[in-house]
N, C-alpha and C positions, 0 to 999 in steps of 0.2 A: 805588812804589805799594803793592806788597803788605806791605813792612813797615811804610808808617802805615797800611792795616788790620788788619795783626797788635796795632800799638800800641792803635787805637782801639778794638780788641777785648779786651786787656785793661782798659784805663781800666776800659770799660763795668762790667768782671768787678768789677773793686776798687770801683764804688761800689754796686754789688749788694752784694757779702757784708757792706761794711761797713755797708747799710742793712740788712742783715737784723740781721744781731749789735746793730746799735741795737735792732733790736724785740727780739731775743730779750732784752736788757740793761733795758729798759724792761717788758717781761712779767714777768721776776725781780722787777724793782722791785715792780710792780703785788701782787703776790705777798704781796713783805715790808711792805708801806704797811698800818700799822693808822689805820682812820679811825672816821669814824663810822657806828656800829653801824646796818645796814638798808640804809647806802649803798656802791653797789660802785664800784670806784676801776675806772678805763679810760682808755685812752689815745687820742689821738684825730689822725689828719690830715686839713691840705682836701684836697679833692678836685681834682684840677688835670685837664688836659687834655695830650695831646701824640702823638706820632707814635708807630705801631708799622708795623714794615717784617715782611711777611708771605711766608711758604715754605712750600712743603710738599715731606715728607719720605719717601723712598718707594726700593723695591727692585725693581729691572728685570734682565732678561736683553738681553746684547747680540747684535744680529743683524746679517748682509751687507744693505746698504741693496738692493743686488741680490740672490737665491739663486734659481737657477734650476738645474734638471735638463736635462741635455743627448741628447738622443732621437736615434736615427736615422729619417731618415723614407724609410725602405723597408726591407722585413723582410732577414735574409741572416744570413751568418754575420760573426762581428768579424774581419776578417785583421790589421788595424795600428790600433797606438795610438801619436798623435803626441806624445802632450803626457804628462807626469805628474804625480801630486796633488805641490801646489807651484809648476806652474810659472804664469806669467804667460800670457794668450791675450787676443787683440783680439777684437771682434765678428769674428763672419760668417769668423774663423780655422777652419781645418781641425783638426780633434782627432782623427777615428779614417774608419777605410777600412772599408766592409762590400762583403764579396762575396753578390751577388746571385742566384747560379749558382742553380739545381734540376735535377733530373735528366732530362736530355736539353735543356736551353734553356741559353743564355748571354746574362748582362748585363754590363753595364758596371760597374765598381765604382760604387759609391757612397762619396760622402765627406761624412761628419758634420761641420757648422762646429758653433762655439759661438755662441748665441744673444746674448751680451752679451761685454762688457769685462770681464777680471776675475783673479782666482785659483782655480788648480782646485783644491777644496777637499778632494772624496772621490774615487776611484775605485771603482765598483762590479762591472767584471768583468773579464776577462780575454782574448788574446787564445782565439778558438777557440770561445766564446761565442755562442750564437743569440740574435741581437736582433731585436727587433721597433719600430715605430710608438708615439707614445704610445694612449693609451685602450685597453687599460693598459698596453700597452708594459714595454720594458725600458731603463733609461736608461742611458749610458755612465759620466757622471760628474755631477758637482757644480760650479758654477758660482757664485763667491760674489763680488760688486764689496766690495773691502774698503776704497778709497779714502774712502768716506764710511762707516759703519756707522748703525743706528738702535738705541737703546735703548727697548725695550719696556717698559710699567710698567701696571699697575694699578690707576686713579683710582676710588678710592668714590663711588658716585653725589651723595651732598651736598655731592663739592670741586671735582665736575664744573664747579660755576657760575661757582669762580675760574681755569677755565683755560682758556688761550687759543693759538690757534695763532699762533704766532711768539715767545711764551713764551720768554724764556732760563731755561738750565737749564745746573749744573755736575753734571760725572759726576766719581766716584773707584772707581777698583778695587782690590782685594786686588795685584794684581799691579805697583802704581805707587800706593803708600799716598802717599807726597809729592807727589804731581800732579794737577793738576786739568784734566778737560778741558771744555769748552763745548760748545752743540750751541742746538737752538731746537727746540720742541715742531713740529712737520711735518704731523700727522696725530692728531685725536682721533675716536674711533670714533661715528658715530651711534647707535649701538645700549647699551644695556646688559646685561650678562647675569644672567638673571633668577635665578640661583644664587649669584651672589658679588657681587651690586649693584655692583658693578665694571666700568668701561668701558676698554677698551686704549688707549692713550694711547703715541705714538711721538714721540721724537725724534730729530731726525737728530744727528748730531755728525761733523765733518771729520776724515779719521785719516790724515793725507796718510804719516805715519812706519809704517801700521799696528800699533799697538801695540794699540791694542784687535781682541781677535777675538772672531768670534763665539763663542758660548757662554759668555763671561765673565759675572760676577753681579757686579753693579754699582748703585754707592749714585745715588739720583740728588735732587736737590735743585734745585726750582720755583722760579723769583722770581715770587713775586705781587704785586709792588707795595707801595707804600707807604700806609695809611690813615693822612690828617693832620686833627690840629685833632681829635680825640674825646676820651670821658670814661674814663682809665684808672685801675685800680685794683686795690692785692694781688690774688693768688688766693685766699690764704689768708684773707680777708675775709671772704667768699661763705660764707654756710651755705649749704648743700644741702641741700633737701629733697626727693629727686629730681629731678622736673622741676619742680619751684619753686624758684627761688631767690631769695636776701636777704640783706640786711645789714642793719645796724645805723647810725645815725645818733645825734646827740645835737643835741635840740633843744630849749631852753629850760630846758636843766640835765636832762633825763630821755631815755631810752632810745627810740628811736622806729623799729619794724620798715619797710621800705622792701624788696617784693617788685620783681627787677632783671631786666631779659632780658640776657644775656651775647653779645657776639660773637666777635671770634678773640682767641686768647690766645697769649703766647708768654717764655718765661722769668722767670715768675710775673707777669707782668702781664694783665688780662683787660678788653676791652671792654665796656662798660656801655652798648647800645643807649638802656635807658629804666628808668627808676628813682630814677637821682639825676643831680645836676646841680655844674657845677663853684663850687667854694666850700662844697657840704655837709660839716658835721663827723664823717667816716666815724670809727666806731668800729676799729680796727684792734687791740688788745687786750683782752681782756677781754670781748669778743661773745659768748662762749658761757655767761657769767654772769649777764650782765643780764638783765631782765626788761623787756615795754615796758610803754611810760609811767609806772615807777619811776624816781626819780630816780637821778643816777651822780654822780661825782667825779672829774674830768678829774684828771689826775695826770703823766700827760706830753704831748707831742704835737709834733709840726712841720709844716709843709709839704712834700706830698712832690714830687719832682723834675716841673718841668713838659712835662719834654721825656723820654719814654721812646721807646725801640728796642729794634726785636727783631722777632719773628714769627714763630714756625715756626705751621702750622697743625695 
């Protein structure tokens, strides 16, 4: 399976660059074409329709799907510690002994379990140490369930709208460049922060090998689905005018401006919400010469591919 999507992934590749070197080969053209004088020569395709498969791309930290701090809950001194950072602890296990003692009374020791399943991640004191209670207390160790991990990431408030919980998502790390892992978005943040228009956005992902740990920096990449059946076309089409954008058409043998709203884009191909429609004769060369409603000179043209893919957002 993964080598007919490596294969399908290059196809893809070889008929991109060898559509572009057609435009670039045909702009040459347009270039060298002497015609006639007032009229500019341009190239032209329909407008077709087709699929683009949409992601988004984004940079998270990995965290314990658990991380808890382990307290004792009555003050004393630390006499014993069971466990050490590394090892394996169940719930409601024993980690460490606090004596109770003050001067002139005697308790009972006290024995500090761990509040979850997990790995002890940190140790914070030592024996002979005065501990207390949380608020604010002092805590023994660290506690981190590594069986699952979450990847934490940063969505912009405008990509908030394509993401969803249950969302699959592939993670890759610096530490496992050749591997891929999976996980499904868990938890997206109600709130946004009014600093970085940015919402936290959690995935979980299964780490039954533990290979990811926490504090790894990690690529991670959204499947948002597929939009099918719309009107796509170059990027490189599109003038900008800031927030106006346009292209070019040819209609009745002359130049004809056509203002477009764009939607998601993804390895040069760009959604055309509203502006033009499938079978217009998109200018694709020579846009930046023309003038509207001056006549032009069609000089090459094809049809371009009705089926495109791809999508990073």
């Amino acid at each position: 399976m993964k080598k007919l999507i490596v294969i399908l992934i290059v196809i893809v590749a070889v008929i991109l660059i060898v559509y572009r070197v057609k435009v670039v080969l045909n702009r040459t053209r347009l270039q060298e074409t002497t015609i006639e004088k007032g009229i500019t020569p341009v190239q032209v395709e329909l407008v077709k329709k087709g699929n683009l498969s949409l992601s988004l791309n984004l940079m998270g930290d990995v965290k314990g799907s658990e991380e808890v701090d382990v307290f004792p809950k009555a003050p004393g001194k630390l006499v014993e510690l069971k466990v050490k950072e590394g090892d394996r602890v169940k719930k409601d296990q024993v980690v460490a002994v606090v004596d109770r003692d003050v001067d002139g009374m005697k308790f009972e020791l006290a024995e500090v379990t761990s509040p979850v399943s997990g790995m002890v991640a940190k140790k914070y004191l030592d024996i002979g140490a005065q501990v207390s209670p949380p608020s604010p207390g002092t805590a023994l160790f660290q506690v981190i369930n590594m069986d699952q991990v979450k990847v934490v990431v940063n969505v912009v408030e405008e990509e908030l709208r394509d993401v969803r919980l249950g969302k699959k998502a592939e993670i890759k790390v610096d530490a496992y460049p050749d591997r891929l892992f999976h996980g499904n978005i868990s938890l997206i943040s109600p709130v946004v922060n009014p600093l970085s228009r940015t919402a936290p956005v959690e995935i979980l992902v299964p780490n039954p090998d533990q290979l990811l740990k926490p504090g790894m920096y990690a690529g991670v990449t959204i499947d948002l689905g597929e939009k099918k059946d719309i009107v796509l076309i170059p990027a490189y089409t599109i003038v900008d005018q800031g927030q106006n954008k346009k292209v070019f058409v040819v209609s009745e043998g002359k130049a004809m401006s056509r203002p477009v709203e764009i939607g998601s884009s993804k390895d040069g191909w760009v959604e055309i919400k509203s502006g033009l429609a499938e079978n217009d004769s998109l200018i694709v060369a020579g846009q930046n010469q023309v003038k509207v409603n001056e006549p032009v000179k069609i000089v090459a043209g094809s049809d371009t591919t009705s089926s495109r893919k791809g999508g990073e957002k």
